[in-house]
Structures are given as C-alpha cells and as structure tokens.
C-alpha positions as CSV (number, residue, x, y, z in Angstrom):
1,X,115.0,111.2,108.7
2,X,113.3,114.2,107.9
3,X,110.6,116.1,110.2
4,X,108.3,119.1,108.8
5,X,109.3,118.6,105.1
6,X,107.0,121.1,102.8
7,X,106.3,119.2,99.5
8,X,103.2,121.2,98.0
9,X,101.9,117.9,95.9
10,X,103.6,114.6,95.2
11,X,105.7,115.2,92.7
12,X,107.7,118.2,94.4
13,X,108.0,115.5,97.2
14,X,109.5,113.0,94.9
15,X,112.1,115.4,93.7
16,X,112.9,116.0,97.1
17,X,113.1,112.5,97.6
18,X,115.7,111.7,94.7
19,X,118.0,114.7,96.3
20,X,117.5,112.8,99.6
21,X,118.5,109.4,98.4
22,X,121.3,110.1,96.3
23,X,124.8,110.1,97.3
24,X,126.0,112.7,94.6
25,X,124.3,115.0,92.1
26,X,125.1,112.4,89.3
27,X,123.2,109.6,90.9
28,X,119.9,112.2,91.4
29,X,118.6,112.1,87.6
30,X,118.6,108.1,87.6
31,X,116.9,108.1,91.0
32,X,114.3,110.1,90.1
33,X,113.5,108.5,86.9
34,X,113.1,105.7,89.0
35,X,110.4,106.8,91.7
36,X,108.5,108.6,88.7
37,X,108.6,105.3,86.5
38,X,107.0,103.0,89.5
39,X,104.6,106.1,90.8
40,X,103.3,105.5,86.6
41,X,102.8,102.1,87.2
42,X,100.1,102.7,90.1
43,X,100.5,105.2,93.3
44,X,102.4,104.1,96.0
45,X,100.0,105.1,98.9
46,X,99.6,102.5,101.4
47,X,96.8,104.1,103.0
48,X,96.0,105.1,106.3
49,X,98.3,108.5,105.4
50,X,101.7,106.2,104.3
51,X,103.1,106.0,101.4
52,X,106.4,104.4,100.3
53,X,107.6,105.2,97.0
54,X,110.2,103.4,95.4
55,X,112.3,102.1,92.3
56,X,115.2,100.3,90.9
57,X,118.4,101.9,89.4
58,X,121.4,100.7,88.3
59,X,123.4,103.9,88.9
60,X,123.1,102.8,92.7
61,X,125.7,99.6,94.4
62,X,123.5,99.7,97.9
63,X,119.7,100.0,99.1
64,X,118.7,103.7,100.4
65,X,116.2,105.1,102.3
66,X,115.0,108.4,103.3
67,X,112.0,109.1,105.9
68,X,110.1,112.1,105.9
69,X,107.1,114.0,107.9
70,X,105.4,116.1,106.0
71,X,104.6,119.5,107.7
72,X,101.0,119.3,105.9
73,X,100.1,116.0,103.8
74,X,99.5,115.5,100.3
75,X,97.5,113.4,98.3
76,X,99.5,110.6,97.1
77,X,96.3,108.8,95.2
78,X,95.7,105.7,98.0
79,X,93.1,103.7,98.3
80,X,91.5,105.3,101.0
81,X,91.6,108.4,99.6
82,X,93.8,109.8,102.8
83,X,96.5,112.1,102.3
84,X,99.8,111.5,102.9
85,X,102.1,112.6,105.4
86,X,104.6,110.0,106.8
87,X,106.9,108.6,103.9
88,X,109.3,106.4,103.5
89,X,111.2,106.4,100.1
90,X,113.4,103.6,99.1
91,X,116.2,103.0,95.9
92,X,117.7,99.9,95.2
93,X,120.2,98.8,92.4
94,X,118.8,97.7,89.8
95,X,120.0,93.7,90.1
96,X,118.0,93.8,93.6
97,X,115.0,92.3,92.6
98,X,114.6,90.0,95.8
99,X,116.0,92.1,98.0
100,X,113.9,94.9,97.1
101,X,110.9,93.3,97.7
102,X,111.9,92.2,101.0
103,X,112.8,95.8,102.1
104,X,108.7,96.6,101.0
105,X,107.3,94.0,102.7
106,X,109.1,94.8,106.2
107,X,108.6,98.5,105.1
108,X,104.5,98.1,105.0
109,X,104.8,95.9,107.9
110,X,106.2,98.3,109.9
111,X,104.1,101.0,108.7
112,X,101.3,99.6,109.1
113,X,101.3,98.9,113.1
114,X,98.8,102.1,114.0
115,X,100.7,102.3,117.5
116,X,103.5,103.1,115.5
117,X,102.5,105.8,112.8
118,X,100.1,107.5,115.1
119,X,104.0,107.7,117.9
120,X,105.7,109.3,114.6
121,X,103.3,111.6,113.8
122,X,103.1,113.1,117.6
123,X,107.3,113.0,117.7
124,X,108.7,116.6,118.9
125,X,111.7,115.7,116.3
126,X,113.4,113.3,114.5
127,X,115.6,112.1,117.2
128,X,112.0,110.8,119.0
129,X,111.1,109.5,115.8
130,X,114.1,107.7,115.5
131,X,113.7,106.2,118.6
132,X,110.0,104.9,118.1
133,X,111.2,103.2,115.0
134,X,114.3,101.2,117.1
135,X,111.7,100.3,119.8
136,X,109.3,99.3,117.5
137,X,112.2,96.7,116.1
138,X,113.2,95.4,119.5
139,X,109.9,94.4,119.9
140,X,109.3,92.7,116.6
141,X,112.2,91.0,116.9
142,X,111.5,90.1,120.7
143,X,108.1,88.7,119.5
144,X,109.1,86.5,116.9
C-alpha cells in the first residue's frame, strides 16, 4: 500500500506499478508488458476516480497486488471522465484465467462501496487505509 504516489500521467503510474508488483528486476519487463497490453485493449478506469489495471504473465507462480493513492489524480480514460486517484493494480500468472477474474470482480466490488473510497481517500496514512480495507471485509463477510 502506497499513500501520496506522484505519477504525472498514466503511463509513468504503470511503470511504477510493474516495479511495485514484481518480486525481482527480472520479473518487471514481463509485468509491464502485461498492464500496457490490457490498458490497449480498453482503459481500465472504473469510474468514480478507481481504476484497476491489470494483466496476465507467465513469468509470475502467485497473484500480486499493489494499492496506491495518488498525491494528485490522473486521467486514466473512464467512463465518467473522472480522474483517477485510488488504484489498485493486480498480476496474475498467466494460467490464472479463472482466478483472475475472480480477484476483478471482488476488486470492483470493493471499490465500488462509496463509504469505502471516499474512508481511503481521507486516510492520514496507509496504516488507516489498511485498516478501512480489513473493516470493510469483516463486514462483507458478516453480511453474507
């Protein structure tokens, strides 16, 4: 989790993000071929300032994720025209086709609870944030 990252424009962000989600320095190329590939395919903007990029490698064994606040958002090309500023980045082996979009589904779930976003965004630090994410799990998984 990462509070009051500068990006400039999306695709700085997304080589931040591949340094972020890669284990070792060998692993970053094939990561970040990744994000840009599916970010070709059609923005990854949820709306509502979220975005969740994400892609498949096979230079990767496990699902990875990095979270990041942006210090000022970016545009991210979504729907509503909203810049970004709270993302969360995901990279998967490449075999994890089911799996994967599992992980987006609970991703965009979460993400898109307003409570939620709108506690992350206020959050002093990442610790806070960290927190608002657990709570926010306890209660979906109390409710059902």
């Amino acid at each position: 989790m990462h509070v009051g990252v500068s990006a400039g424009d999306k695709q700085h962000l997304i080589h931040r993000l591949a340094g972020m989600l890669a284990v070792d320095d060998g692993e970053r190329p094939a990561i970040l071929d990744s994000l840009l590939a599916r970010e070709r395919l059609g923005g990854t903007g949820l709306g509502r300032g979220v975005a969740i990029p994400h892609g498949r490698t096979p230079q990767i064994d496990t699902a990875r994720a990095a979270f990041v606040r942006l210090a000022e958002p970016i545009d991210f090309g979504a729907g509503d025209g909203r810049p970004v500023d709270l993302v969360a980045a995901l990279a998967v082996p490449a075999h994890f086709t089911d799996g994967h979009l599992q992980l987006l589904a609970e991703l965009a779930q979460i993400f898109s609870d307003e409570r939620l976003t709108d506690g992350l965004r206020a959050a002093p630090d990442a610790a806070t944030m960290r927190a608002k994410l657990a709570e926010w799990a306890r209660a979906a998984r109390q409710s059902g």
